[in-house]
C-alpha positions as CSV (number, residue, x, y, z in Angstrom):
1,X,31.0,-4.9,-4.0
2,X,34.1,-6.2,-5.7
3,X,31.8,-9.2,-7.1
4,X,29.2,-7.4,-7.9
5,X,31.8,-5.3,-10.1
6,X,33.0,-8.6,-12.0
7,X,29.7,-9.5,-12.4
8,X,28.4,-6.4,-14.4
9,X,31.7,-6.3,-16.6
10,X,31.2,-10.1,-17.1
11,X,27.9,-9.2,-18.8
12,X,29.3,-7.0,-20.8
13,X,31.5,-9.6,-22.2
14,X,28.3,-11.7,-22.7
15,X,25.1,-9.7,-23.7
16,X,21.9,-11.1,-23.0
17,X,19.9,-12.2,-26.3
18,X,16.5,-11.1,-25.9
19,X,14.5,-14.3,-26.1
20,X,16.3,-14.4,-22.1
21,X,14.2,-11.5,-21.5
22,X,10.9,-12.7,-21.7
23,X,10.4,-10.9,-26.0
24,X,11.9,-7.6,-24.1
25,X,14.9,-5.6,-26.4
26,X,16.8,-5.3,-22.6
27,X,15.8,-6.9,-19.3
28,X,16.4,-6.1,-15.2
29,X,19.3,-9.1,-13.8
30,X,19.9,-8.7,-10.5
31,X,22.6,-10.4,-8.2
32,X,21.7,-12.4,-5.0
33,X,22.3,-15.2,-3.0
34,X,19.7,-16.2,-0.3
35,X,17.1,-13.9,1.8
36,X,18.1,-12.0,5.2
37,X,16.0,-9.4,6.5
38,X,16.7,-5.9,7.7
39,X,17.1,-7.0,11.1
40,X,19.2,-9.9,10.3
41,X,21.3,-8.1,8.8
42,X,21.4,-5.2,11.3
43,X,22.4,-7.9,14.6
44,X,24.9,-9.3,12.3
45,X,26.6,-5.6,11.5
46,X,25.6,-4.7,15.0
47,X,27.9,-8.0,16.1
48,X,30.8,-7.5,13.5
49,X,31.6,-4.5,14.6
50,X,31.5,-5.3,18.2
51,X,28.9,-2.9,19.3
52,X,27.0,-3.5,23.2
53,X,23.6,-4.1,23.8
54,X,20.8,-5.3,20.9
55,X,19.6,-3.8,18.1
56,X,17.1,-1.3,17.8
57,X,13.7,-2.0,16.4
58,X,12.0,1.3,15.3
59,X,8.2,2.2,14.6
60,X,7.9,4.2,11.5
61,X,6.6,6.9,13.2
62,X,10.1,6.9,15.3
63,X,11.7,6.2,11.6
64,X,10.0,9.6,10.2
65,X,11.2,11.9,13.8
66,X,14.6,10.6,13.1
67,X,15.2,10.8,9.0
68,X,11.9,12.6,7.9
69,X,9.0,11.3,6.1
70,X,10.3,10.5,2.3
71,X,13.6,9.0,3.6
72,X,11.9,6.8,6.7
73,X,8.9,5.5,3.9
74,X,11.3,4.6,1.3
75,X,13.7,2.4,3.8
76,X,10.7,0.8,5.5
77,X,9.6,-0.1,2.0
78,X,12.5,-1.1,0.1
79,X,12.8,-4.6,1.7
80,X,11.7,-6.1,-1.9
81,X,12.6,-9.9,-2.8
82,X,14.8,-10.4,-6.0
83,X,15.6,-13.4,-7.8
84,X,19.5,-14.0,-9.7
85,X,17.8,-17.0,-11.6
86,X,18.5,-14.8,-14.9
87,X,22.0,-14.2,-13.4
88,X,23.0,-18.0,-12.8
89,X,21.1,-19.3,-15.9
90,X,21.5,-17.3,-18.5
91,X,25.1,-15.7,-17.5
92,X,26.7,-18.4,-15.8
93,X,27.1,-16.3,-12.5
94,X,28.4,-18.1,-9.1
95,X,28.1,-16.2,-6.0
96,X,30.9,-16.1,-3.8
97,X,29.3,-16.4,-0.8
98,X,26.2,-18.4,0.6
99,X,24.4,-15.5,2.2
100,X,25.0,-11.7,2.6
101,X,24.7,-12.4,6.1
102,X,28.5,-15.0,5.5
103,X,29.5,-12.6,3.5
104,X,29.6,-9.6,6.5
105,X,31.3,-12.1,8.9
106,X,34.0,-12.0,6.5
């Protein structure tokens, strides 16, 4: 969270010009460093914080009984890819870490 902090007043110290943003006036950067899904990243929370047995795997009909329809749809749906290419070319931004999944064995 602290990076993702020094990246946002980083940009702020250096605005995007808007021929980085495809003719847009303002564009969308986002911040990543590699893929993990869901589950990878649940087995490695599950591990760090030294929890027994595996990690559940839910249906989203078990998703909806548990946290209701609009919460259970929008987390089953919200696993969207993102690129940082506008991040690192354009801003200059290094990631600290590899992977999310390094940076929660940290």
């Amino acid at each position: 969270m602290i990076r993702c902090a020094q990246f946002y007043i980083g940009r702020n110290s250096s605005p995007v010009k808007s021929g980085d943003c495809n003719g847009s006036q303002e564009c969308s950067i986002k911040i990543e460093n590699g893929e993990a899904s869901f589950k990878d990243i649940a087995e490695a929370i599950h591990r760090e914080l030294g929890f027994d047995g595996a990690v559940q795997t839910w249906t989203i009909e078990e998703a909806v009984q548990e946290w209701g329809q609009q919460a259970a749809h929008f987390a089953f749906g919200s696993n969207s890819r993102i690129r940082s290419d506008k991040a690192r070319n354009v801003l200059g931004w290094i990631p600290s870490y590899s992977s999310v999944l390094d940076w929660l064995r940290t």
